[in-house]
N, C-alpha and C positions, 0 to 999 in steps of 0.2 A: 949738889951731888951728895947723894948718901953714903955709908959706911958699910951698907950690907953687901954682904955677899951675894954674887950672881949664882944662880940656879943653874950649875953647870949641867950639861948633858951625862948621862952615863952614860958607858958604854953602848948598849944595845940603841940607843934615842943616836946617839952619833954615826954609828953602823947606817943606822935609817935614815939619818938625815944628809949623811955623805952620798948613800942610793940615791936620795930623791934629787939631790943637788947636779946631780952627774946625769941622772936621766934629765932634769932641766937645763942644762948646760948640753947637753949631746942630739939627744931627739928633733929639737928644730931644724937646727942645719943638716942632720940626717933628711926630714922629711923635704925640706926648700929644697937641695939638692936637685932632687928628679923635679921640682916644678920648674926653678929655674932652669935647665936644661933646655926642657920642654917648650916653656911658654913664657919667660923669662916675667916669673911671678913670684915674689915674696910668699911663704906660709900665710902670712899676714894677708894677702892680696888674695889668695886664694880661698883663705877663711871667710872672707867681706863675699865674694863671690858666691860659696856654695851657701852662706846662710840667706843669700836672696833668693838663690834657688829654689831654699827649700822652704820661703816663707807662703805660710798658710793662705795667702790672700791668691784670688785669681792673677791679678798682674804683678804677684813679685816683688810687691812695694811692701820696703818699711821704713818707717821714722826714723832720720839718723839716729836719735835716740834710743830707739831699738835695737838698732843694729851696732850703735858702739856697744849695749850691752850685751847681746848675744857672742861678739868679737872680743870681748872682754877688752874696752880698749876703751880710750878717753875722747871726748867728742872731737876734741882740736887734731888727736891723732887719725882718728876716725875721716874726719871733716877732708886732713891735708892728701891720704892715698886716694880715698874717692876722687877725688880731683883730679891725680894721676888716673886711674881705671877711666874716668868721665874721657880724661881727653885719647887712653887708647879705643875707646868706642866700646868700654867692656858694662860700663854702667852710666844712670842717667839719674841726675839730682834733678830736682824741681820743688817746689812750694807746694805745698797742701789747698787745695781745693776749697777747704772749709776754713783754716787757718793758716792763715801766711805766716804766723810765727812757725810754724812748723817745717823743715827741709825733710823733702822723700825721700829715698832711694830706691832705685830698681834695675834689674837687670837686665842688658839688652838683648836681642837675637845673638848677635856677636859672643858676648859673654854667656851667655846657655848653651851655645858653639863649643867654647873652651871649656867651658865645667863639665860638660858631657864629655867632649874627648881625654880629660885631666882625670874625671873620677878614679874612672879603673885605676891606674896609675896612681894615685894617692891613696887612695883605698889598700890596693896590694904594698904599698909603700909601706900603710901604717901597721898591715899583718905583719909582714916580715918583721917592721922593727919592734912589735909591742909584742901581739896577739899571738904568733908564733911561738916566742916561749914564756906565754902564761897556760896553765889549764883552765875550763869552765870555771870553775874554784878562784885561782887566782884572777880571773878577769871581774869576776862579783865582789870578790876582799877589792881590788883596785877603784872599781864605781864607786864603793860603800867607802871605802878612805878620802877618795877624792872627792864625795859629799859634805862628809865633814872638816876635811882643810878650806873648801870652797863656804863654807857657811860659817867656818870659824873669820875667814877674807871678807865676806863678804855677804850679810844672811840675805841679799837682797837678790841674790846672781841667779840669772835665767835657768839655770841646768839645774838650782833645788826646785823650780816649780815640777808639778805633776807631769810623767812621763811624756811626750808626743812623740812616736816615733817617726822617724825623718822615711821622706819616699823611699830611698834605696837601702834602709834596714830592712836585714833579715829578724825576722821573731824568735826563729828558734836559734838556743846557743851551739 
């Protein structure tokens, strides 16, 4: 152990960092709230959901490996709710066609069922809690910070690739 001093925060840096703490401490269970209700689904479970939705390929498959990274989530964790979604009938593992080291994932009629009547509902979910009170301004400053915590985490993470927009974005702000 060294003798140096720690690189306290100042003021302003602790201001922001108690913000961010508190929006990551509060916004989950705000957002789960209406899913569980609804369809008695984890943030988490509904996250795994809409990004097979919206995955680029015609049948909605992607690599576990993909999709723990789109989830931002670790494969073992990944691996264990798919299991659960597999046995509500919401998704469908299988083995890769060309490589059997590789596990699918896709999404079923069922589960495109649920994302479609869940959207709206999350979506307005996440205005109310986020989008609501930032302006155009603030919603740009929050992308652009959460680019650079994300690449400072992680420079490898799906969201600093080149934009795609997902099906049900709007273009204009």
């Amino acid at each position: 152990m060294t003798n140096t001093e720690p690189r306290w925060l100042n003021v302003q840096e602790r201001a922001a960092w108690l913000s961010l703490l508190s929006v990551m401490t509060l916004l989950p269970g705000t957002l789960e709230g209406a899913l569980q209700r609804e369809a008695k689904l984890s943030l988490f479970e509904y996250n795994i959901l809409a990004m097979l939705s919206e995955a680029q390929t015609e049948a909605q498959v992607l690599p576990m490996s993909e999709l723990a990274a789109r989830t931002s989530a670790s494969l073992s964790r990944l691996s264990h709710v798919a299991k659960k979604l597999q046995a509500r009938g919401l998704v469908e593992r299988s083995v890769h066609a060309e490589d059997a080291r590789v596990t699918e994932a896709s999404i079923t009629e069922s589960g495109m069922e649920l994302i479609r009547a869940l959207a709206p509902l999350h979506v307005e979910s996440v205005r109310a809690s986020v989008f609501d009170q930032l302006s155009t301004k603030d919603a740009a400053d929050l992308a652009r910070i959460g680019r650079k915590l994300v690449q400072g985490l992680d420079e490898s993470h799906w969201t600093l690739r080149p934009a795609q927009p997902a099906p049900n974005c709007r273009a204009d702000p």
